[in-house]
C-alpha positions as CSV (number, residue, x, y, z in Angstrom):
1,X,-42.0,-6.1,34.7
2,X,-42.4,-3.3,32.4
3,X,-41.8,0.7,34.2
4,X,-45.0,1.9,33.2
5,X,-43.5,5.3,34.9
6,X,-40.1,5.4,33.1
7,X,-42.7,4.3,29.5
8,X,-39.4,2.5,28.3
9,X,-37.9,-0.8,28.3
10,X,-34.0,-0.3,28.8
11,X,-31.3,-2.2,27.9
12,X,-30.9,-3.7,31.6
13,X,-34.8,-4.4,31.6
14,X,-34.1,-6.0,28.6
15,X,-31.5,-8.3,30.3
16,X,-33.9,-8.6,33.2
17,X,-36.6,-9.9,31.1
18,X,-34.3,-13.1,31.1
19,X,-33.3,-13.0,34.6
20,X,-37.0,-12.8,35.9
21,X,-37.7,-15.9,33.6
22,X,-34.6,-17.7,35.2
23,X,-35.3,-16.8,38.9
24,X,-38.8,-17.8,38.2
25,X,-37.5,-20.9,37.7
26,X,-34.7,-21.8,39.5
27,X,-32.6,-20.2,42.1
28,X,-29.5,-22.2,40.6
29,X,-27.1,-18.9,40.2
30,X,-26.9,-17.9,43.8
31,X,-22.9,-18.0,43.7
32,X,-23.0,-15.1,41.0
33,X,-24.5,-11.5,42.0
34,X,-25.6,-9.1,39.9
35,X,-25.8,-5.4,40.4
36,X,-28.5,-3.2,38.2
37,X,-26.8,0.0,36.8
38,X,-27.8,2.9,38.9
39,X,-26.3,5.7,36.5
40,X,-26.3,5.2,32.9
41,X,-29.9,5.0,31.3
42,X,-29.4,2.4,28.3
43,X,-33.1,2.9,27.1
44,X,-34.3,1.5,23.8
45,X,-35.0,-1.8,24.2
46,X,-37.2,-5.1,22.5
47,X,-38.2,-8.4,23.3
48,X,-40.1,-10.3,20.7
49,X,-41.5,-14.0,21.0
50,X,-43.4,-15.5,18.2
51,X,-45.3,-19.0,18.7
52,X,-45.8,-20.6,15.6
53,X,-48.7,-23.1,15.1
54,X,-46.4,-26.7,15.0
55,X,-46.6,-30.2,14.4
56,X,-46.7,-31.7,18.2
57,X,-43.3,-34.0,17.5
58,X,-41.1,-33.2,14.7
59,X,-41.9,-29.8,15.0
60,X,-41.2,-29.6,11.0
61,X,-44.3,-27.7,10.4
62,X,-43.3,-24.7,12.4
63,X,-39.4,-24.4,11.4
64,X,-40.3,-23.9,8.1
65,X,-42.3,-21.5,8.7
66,X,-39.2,-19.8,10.9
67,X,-37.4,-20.5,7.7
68,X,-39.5,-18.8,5.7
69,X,-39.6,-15.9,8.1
70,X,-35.9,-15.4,9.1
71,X,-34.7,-13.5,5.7
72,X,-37.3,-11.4,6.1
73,X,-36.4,-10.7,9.9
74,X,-32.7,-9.6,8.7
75,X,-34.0,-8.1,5.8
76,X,-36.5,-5.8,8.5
77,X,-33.4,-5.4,10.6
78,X,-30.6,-4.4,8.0
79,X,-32.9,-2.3,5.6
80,X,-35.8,-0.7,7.9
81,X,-33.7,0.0,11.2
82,X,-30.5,0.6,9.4
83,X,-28.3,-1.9,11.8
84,X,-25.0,-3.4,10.6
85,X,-24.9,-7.1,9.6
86,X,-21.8,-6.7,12.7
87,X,-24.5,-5.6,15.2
88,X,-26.9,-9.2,14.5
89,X,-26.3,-12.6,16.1
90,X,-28.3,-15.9,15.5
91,X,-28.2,-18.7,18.1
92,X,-28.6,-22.3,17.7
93,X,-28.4,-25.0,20.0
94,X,-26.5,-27.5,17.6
95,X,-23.6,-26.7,14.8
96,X,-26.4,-28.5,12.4
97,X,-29.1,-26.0,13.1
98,X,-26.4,-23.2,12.2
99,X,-25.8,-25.1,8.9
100,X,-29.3,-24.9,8.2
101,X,-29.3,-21.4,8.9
102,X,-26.6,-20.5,7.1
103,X,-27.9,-22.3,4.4
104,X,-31.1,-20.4,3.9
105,X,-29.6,-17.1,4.2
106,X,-27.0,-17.6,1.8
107,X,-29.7,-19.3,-1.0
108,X,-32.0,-15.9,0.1
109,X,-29.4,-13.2,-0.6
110,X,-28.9,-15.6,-4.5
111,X,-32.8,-14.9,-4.8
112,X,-34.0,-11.6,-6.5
113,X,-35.9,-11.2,-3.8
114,X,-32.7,-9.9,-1.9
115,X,-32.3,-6.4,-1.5
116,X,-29.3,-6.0,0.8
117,X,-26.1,-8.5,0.7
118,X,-24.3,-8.9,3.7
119,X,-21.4,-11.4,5.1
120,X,-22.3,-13.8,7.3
121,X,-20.1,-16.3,9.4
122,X,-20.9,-19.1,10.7
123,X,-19.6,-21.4,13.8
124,X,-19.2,-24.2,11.3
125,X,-17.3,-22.2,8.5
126,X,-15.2,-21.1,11.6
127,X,-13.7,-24.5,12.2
128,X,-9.9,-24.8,11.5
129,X,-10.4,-27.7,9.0
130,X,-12.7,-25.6,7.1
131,X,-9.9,-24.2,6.1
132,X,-7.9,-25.1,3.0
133,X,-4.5,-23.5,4.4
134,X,-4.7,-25.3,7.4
135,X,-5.7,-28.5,5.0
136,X,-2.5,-28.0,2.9
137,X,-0.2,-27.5,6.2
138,X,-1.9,-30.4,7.9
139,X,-1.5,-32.7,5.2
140,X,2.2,-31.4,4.4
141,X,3.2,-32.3,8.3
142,X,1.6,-36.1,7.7
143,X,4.0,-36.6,4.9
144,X,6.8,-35.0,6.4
145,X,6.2,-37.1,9.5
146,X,6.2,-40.1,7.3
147,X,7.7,-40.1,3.7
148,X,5.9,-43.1,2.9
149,X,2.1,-41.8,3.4
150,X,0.9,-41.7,0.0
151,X,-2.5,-40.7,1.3
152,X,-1.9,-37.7,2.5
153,X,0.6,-36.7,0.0
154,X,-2.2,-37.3,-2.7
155,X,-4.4,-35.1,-0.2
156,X,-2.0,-32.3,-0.5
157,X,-2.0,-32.5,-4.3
158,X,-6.0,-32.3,-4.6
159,X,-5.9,-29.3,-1.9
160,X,-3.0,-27.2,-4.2
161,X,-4.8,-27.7,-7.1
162,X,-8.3,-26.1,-5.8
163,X,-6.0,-23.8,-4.4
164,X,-3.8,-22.9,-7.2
165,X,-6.5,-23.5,-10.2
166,X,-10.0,-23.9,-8.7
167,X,-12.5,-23.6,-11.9
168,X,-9.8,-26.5,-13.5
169,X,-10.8,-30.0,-13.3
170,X,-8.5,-32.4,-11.0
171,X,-6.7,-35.1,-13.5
172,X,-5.9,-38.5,-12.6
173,X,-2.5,-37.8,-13.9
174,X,-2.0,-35.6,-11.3
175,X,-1.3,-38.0,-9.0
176,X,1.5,-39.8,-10.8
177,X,4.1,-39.5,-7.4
178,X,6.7,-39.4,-10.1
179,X,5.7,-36.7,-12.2
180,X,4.9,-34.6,-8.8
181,X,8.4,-35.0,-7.7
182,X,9.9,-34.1,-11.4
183,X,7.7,-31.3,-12.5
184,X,6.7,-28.8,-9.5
185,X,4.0,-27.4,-10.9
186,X,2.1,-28.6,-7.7
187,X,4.2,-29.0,-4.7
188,X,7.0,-26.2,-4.9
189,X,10.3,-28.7,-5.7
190,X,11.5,-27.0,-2.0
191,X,9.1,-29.2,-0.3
192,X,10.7,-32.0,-1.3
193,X,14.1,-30.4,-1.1
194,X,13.6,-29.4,2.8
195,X,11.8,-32.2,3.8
196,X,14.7,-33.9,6.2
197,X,15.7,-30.8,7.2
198,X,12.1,-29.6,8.6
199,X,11.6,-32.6,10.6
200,X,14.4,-31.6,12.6
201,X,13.1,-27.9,13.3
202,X,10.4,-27.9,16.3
203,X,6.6,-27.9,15.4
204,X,5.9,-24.3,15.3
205,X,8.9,-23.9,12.9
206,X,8.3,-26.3,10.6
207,X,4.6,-24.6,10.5
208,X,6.0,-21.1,9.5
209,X,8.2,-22.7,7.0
210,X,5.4,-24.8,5.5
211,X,3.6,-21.3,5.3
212,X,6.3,-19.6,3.2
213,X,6.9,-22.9,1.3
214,X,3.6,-23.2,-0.1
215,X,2.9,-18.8,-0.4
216,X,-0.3,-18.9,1.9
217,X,1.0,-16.1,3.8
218,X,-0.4,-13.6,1.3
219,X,-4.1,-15.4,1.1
220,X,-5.8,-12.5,3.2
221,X,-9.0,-14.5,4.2
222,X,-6.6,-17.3,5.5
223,X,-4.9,-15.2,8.2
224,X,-7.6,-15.4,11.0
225,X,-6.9,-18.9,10.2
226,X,-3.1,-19.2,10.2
227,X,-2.8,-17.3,13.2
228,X,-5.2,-19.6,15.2
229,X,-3.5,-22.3,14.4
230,X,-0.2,-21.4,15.5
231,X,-1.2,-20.0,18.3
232,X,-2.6,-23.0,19.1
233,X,0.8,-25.0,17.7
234,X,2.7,-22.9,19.9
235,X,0.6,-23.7,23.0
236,X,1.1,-27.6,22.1
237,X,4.4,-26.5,22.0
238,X,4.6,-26.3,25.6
239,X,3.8,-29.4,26.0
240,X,7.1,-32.1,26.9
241,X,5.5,-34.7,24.1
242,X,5.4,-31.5,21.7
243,X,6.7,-33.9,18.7
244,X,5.3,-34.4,15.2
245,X,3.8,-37.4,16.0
246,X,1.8,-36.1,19.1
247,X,0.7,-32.8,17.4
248,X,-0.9,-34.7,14.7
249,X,-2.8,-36.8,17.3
250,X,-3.5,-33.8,18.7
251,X,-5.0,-32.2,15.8
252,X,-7.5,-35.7,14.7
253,X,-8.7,-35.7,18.8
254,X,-8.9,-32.2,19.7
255,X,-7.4,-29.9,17.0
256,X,-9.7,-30.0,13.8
257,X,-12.9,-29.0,15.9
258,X,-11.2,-25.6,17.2
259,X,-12.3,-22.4,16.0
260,X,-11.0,-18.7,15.1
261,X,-11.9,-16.1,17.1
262,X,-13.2,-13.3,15.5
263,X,-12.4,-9.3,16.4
264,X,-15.0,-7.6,17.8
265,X,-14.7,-5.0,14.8
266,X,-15.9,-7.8,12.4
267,X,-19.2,-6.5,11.1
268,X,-20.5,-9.8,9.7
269,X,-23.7,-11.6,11.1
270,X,-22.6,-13.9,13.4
271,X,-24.3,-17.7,13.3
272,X,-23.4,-19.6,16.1
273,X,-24.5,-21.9,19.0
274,X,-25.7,-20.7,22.1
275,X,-22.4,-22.4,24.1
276,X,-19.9,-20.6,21.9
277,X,-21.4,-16.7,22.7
278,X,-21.0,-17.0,26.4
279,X,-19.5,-14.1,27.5
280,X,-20.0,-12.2,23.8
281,X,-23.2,-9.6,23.5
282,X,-24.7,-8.5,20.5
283,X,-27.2,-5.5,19.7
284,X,-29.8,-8.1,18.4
285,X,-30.0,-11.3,19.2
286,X,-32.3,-13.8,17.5
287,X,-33.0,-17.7,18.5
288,X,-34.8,-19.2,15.4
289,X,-35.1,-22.5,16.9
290,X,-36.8,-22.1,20.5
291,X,-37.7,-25.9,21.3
292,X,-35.6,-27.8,23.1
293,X,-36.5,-30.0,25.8
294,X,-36.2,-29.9,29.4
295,X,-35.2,-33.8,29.4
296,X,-33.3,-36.3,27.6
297,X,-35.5,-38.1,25.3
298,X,-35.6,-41.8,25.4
299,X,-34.2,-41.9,22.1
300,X,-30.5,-40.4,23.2
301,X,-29.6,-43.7,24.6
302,X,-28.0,-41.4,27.4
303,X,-25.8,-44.1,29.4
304,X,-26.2,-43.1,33.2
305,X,-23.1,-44.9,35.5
306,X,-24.6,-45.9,38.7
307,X,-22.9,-47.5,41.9
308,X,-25.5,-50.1,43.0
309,X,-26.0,-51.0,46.7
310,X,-28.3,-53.6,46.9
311,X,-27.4,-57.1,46.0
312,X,-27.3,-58.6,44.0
313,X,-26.4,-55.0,41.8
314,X,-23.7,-54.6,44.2
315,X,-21.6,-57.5,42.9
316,X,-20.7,-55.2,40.4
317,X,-18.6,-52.2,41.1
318,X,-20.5,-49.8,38.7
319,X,-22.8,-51.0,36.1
320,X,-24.4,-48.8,33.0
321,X,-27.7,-48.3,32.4
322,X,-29.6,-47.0,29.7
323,X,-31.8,-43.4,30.6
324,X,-35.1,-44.6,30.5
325,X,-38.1,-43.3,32.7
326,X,-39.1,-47.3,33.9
327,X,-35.9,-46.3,35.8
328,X,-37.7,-44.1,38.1
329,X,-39.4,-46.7,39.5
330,X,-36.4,-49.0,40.1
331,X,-34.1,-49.4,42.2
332,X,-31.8,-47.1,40.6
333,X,-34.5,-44.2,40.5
334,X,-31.8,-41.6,42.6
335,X,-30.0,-42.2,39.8
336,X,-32.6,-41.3,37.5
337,X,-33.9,-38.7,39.0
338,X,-30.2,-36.7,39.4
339,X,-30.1,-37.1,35.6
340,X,-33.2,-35.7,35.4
341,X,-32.7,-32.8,37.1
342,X,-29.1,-32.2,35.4
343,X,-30.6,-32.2,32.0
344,X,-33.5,-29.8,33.2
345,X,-30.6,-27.3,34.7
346,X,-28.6,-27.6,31.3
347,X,-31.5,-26.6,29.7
348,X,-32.2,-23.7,32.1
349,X,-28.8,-22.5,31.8
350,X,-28.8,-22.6,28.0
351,X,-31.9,-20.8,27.9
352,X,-30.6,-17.9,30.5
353,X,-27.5,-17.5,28.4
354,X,-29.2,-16.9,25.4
355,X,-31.5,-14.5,27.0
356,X,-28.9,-12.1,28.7
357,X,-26.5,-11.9,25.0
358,X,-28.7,-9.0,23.5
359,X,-28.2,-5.2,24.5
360,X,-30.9,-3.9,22.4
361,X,-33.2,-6.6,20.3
362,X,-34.1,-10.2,21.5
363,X,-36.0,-12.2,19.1
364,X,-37.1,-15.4,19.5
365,X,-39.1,-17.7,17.1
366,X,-40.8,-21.0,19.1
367,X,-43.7,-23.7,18.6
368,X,-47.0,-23.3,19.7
369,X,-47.2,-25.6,23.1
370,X,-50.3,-24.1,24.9
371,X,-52.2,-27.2,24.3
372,X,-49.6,-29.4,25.6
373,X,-50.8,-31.0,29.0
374,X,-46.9,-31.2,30.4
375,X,-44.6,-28.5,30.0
376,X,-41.2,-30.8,28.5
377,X,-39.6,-27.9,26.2
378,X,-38.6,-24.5,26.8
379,X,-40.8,-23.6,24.2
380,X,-43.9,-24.7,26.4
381,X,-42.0,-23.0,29.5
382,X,-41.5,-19.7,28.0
383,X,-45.2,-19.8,26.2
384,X,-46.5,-20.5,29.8
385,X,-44.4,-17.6,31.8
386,X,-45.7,-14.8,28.9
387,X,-49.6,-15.9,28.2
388,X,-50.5,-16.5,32.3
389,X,-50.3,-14.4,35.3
390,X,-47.4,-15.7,36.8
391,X,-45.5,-12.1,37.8
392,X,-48.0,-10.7,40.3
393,X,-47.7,-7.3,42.3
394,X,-49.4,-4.9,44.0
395,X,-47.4,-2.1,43.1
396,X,-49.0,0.3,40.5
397,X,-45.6,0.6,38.7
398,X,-45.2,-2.3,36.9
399,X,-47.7,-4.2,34.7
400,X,-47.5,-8.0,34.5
401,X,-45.6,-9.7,31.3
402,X,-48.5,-11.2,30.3
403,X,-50.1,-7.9,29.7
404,X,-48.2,-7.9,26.3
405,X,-48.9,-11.2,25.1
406,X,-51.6,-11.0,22.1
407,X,-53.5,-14.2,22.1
408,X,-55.1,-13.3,18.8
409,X,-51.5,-13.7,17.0
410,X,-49.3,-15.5,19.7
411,X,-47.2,-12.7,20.1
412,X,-45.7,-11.6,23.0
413,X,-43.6,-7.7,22.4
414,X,-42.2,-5.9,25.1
415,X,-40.6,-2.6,23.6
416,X,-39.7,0.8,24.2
417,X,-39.7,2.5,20.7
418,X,-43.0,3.7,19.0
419,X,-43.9,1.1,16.5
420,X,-43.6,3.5,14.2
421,X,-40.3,5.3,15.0
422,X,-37.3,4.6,12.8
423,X,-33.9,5.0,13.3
424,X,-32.6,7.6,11.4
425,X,-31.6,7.2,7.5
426,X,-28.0,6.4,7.4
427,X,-27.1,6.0,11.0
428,X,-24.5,3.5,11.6
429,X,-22.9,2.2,14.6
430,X,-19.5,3.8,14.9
431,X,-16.8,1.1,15.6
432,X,-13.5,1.9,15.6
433,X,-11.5,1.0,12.2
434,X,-9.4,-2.4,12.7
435,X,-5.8,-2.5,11.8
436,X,-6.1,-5.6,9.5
437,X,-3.3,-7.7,8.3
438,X,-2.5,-8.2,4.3
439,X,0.2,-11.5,4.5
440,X,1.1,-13.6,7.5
441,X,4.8,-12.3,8.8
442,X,7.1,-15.1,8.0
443,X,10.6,-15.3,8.5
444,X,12.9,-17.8,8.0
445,X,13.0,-20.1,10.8
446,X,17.0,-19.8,11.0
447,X,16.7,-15.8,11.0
448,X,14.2,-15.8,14.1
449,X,15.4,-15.6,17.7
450,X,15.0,-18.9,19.0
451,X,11.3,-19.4,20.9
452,X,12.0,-20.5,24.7
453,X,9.2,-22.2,25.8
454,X,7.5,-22.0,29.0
455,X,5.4,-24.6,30.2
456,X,1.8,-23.6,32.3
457,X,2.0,-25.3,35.2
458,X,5.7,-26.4,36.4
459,X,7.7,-28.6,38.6
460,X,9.0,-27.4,41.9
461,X,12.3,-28.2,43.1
462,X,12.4,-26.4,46.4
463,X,10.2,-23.9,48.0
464,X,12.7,-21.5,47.6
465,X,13.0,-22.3,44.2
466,X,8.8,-21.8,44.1
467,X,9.2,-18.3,45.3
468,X,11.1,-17.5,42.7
469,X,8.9,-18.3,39.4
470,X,6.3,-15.9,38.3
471,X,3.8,-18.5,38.3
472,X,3.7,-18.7,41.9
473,X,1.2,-16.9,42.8
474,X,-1.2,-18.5,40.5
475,X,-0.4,-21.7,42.2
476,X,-0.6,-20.5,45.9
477,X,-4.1,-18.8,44.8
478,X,-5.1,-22.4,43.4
479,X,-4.6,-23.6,46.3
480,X,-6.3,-21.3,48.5
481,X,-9.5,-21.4,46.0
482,X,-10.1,-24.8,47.3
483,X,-9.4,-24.3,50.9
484,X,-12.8,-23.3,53.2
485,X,-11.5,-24.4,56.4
486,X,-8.5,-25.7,57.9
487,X,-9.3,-29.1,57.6
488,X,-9.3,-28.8,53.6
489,X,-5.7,-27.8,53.6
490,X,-4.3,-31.2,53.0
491,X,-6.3,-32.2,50.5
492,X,-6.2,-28.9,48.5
493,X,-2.1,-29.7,48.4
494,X,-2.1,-33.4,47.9
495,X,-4.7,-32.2,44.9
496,X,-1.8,-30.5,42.8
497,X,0.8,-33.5,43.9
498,X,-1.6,-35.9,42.2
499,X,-1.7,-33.7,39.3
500,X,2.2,-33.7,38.6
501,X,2.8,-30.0,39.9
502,X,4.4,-30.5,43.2
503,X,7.0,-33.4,44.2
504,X,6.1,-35.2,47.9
505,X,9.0,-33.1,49.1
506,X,7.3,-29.7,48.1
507,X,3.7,-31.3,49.1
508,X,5.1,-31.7,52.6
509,X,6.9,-28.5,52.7
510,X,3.8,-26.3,51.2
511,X,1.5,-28.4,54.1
512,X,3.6,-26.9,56.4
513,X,4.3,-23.5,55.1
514,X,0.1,-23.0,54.2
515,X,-1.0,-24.4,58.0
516,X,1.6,-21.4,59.2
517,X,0.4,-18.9,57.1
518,X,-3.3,-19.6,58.5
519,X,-1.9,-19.7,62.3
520,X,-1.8,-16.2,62.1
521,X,-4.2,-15.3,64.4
522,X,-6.8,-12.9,62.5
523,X,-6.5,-15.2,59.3
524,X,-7.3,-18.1,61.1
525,X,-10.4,-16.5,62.0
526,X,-11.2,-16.5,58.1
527,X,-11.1,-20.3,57.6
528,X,-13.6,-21.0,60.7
529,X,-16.7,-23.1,59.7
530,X,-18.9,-20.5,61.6
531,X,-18.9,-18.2,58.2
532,X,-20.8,-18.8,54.7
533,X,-17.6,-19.0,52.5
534,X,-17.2,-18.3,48.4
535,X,-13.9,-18.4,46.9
536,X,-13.3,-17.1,43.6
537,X,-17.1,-16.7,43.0
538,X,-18.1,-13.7,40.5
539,X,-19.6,-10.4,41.2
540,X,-21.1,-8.2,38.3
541,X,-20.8,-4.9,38.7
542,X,-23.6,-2.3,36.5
543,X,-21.7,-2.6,33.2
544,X,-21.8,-6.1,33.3
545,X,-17.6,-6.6,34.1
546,X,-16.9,-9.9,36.0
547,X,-14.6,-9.4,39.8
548,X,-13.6,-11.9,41.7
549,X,-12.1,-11.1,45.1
550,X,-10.7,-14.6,46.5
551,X,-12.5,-15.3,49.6
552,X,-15.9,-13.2,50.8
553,X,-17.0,-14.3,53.9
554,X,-20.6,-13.8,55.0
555,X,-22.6,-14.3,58.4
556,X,-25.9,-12.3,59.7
557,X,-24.2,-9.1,60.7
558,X,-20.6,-9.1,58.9
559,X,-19.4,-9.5,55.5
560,X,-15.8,-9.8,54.8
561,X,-14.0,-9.6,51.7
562,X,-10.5,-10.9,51.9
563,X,-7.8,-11.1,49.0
564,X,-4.5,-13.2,49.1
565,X,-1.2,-11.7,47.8
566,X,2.4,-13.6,47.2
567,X,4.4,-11.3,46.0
568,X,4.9,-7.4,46.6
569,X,2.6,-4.8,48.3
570,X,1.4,-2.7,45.7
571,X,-1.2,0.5,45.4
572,X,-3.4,-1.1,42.6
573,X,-4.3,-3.7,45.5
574,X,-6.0,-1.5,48.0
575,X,-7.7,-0.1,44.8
576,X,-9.0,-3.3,43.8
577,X,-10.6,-4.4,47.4
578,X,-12.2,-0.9,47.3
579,X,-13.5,-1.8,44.7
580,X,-15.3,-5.3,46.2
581,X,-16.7,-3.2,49.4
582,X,-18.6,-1.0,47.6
583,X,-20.1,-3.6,45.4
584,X,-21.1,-5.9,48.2
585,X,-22.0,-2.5,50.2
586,X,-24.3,-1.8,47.1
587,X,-25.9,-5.0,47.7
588,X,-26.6,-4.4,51.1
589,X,-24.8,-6.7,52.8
590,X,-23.7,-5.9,56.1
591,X,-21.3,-4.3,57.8
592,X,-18.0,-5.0,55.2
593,X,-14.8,-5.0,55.8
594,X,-12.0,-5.8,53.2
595,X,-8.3,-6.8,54.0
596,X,-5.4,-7.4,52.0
597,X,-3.2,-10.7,53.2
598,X,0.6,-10.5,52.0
599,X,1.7,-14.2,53.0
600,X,4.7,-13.6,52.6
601,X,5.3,-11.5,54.8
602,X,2.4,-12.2,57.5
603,X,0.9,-9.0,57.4
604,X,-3.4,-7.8,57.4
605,X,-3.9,-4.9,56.1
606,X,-7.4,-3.6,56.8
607,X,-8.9,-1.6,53.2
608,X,-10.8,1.6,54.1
């Protein structure tokens, strides 16, 4: 609804405009609460939703109109309203609908029609393979794993020369394994020199010394790069099959798909798909490719895994079948119909993310579905939501969404600004300047202090060898997430035996030592059915930050909010359940209480 009062849309109204969609909708995000900001006034706010005129299936006709149109958008955005090419994010639903983006936004700013250049980075271009440092090192470790792996070695030649001599054309004779060894005007003759000696070192060593080895420490644009990937080498490290051998399996499975995160300071527009920003928000926000639909389509060949039980199905322990709608009128239509539904919430879910990223701008480009008999995208959803009445109320203070859809062009525009009214000439957003690094800080593996790993989760020897490690408490609160009444203790234990982290000894002893902690009589109260339990579930405050006390319990006339502690009392606890009272109390729940539980020690402390 738009404040016809206040005559603005703010930034939260803004966010809302999503939320009312979603809750039109679906009621799927009860878990999560949201508070509305009661002091701040974030005013200056758009929505904008074009519906072009489209080719019912392909949909080709209209995304090259959006094409045509997007340049122009940033163009508007960069050049009329003065925003930084930091302050602008496009999402996609699929890496190849960024490449496409990407694509005609690079070939615009190569036109003369450009006016304004500006960097842009994509979530493809992001990708740790895209990278020819990571190329070089990848490759190196293949040959140092295996001397013999001419492949790679030959792949490591063709990445040092576009490295070392791009605009020079890559010569058969260059990969004369003789002449590469004898004249190291490719591979530095250390390589070969150190070769034995690296694969002795541990991975994350022989990384740093591949670094120095072949000088990509001082390529500046690598070093988001580099540092991902040893981060990411080091984490492997952790790992008690961290060898050569595993690392490089690592890296073809899961590795060469894994991105660099970028600092917030980066001021380049951001292309990337709607999965990768959760939990990132932008000043605009534009979806170029609104069309997705709200079920599989039969060409996916989605493989459903059912469990028959009627014979003679039920021969068969689990059979796969091919997503089809005949299946809804089968025998396996439960089936069907749960896959149904899952893609529909996916969809949903995709389309609320997108909606909340923006704090000032949304703008969203989308096919013309009005004919459509069925609603099946979220093109046709969203067109339906803004063109018909569908947010009805008496009061006198809002006026209906629909009121600022323009049938004439297909343009719904919900804003707060004066058509007319400009940001001033020259105003920028102020962002603090990053410290940026010039070379990667290498050091000669024998000159570092030695790196003592640590794995995540651990093995437990005795529980009173579990009291002492720091990660403790992040076990015991593990636990407790998945505990709602007594009788889930047991399995909430035997849980974390099956996945290696406790021995049967220390499952037998932590049984024990979890059904005495809940003995006590006030905490057993906690863990009766009689209450409407979340554990660990999120509460937003009004700027949008994320807490999550470990247990709230709820019933008609009481709310409780409970939080677990292992280790020592300290202030910043009381604080911090303060702090979940007067959100719930802001939501009007009734009559809350918080308490602070040092197991431990068996003690309740009530928060005031």
């Amino acid at each position: 609804m738009f404040n016809k009062k206040l005559n603005k849309l703010s930034q939260d109204e803004l966010n809302s405009f999503g939320i009312d969609i979603k809750e039109t909708i679906t009621n799927s995000y009860k878990d999560t609460f949201q508070l509305s900001p009661t002091k701040e006034d974030n005013s200056g706010g758009r929505v904008l939703v074009e519906f072009f005129e489209s080719d019912s299936r392909k949909k080709t006709q209209y995304r090259e109109k959006v094409i045509e149109k997007l340049p122009k958008t940033i163009k508007d955005l960069l050049i009329n309203k003065k925003y930084q090419p930091g302050d602008i994010a496009i999402l996609v639903r699929t890496n190849r609908d960024g490449k496409n983006v990407a694509e005609t936004l690079l070939n615009y700013m190569n036109s003369d029609e450009a006016k304004k250049q500006y960097p842009i980075i994509s979530s493809e271009s992001l990708f740790l393979i895209n990278s020819f440092a990571i190329r070089i090192m990848i490759n190196a470790l293949y040959f140092i794993h295996n001397q013999k792996d001419k492949l790679h070695l030959m792949a490591l030649v063709a990445e040092l020369r576009k490295f070392n001599n791009p605009k020079t054309d890559i010569l058969h004779s260059d990969f004369n394994e003789e002449k590469i060894r004898e004249e190291p005007t490719i591979i530095p003759s250390r390589f070969f020199e150190e070769v034995d000696l690296l694969k002795k070192q541990n991975i994350f060593e022989i990384c740093e010394n591949l670094i120095d080895i072949f000088d990509l420490k001082g390529q500046k644009n690598q070093i988001p790069y580099i540092q991902t990937f040893q981060e990411l080498v080091k984490e492997f490290g952790n790992n008690e099959m961290a060898d050569l051998e595993h690392l490089l399996s690592w890296w073809e499975e899961k590795g060469k798909t894994k991105s660099v995160l970028l600092s917030d300071q980066d001021d380049s527009l951001k292309i990337m798909t709607i999965h990768k920003s959760k939990g990132l928000a932008f000043n605009i926000v534009i979806i170029p490719f609104f069309d997705w639909g709200l079920e599989k389509s039969p060409l996916s060949n989605t493989i459903i895994w059912a469990k028959p039980q009627i014979s003679p199905f039920n021969k068969f322990e689990i059979i796969p079948l091919v997503y089809r709608k005949s299946l809804a009128k089968s025998t396996f239509k439960k089936e069907y119909y749960e896959e149904t539904l899952y893609t529909f919430m996916d969809s949903m879910n995709m389309m609320y993310v997108a909606f909340t990223r923006p704090k000032k701008e949304l703008i969203i480009y989308a096919p013309d579905e009005i004919k459509q008999k069925e609603i099946k995208t979220v093109s046709g959803l969203l067109q339906k939501l803004v063109s018909d009445k569908v947010f009805i109320t008496s009061s006198t203070d809002y006026t209906p969404i629909p009121d600022f859809f323009d049938s004439a062009t297909n343009v719904f525009e919900l804003q707060a600004l004066d058509k007319n009214e400009k940001i001033p000439e020259g105003e920028k957003s102020e962002k603090e300047k990053p410290f940026e690094l010039n070379e990667y800080p290498v050091t000669k593996w024998n000159q570092k202090l030695n790196i003592l790993h640590h794995a995540k989760d651990f093995f437990i020897e005795s529980i009173k060898y579990i009291e002492e490690k720091v990660n403790y408490g992040k076990l015991m609160h593990e636990i407790f997430s998945s505990i709602k009444t007594k009788d889930d203790i047991d399995h909430a234990i035997d849980s974390q035996y099956y996945d290696g982290k406790l021995s049967s000894e220390e499952q037998v002893l932590l049984k024990h030592k979890i059904k005495s902690i809940i003995e006590n009589e006030k905490v057993s109260a906690w863990f009766s059915d009689k209450w409407d339990i979340k554990n660990e579930k999120a509460i937003l405050n009004s700027e949008g930050e994320r807490r999550i006390p470990d247990r709230v319990l709820f019933s008609e006339t009481q709310t409780l909010v409970i939080d677990f502690k292992f280790g020592q009392k300290h202030k910043e606890h009381i604080d911090q359940v303060q702090e979940y009272i007067n959100l719930l109390q802001q939501m009007e729940y009734p009559d809350v209480k918080g308490y602070l539980y040092y197991a431990e020690k068996n003690l309740v402390e009530e928060v005031e």
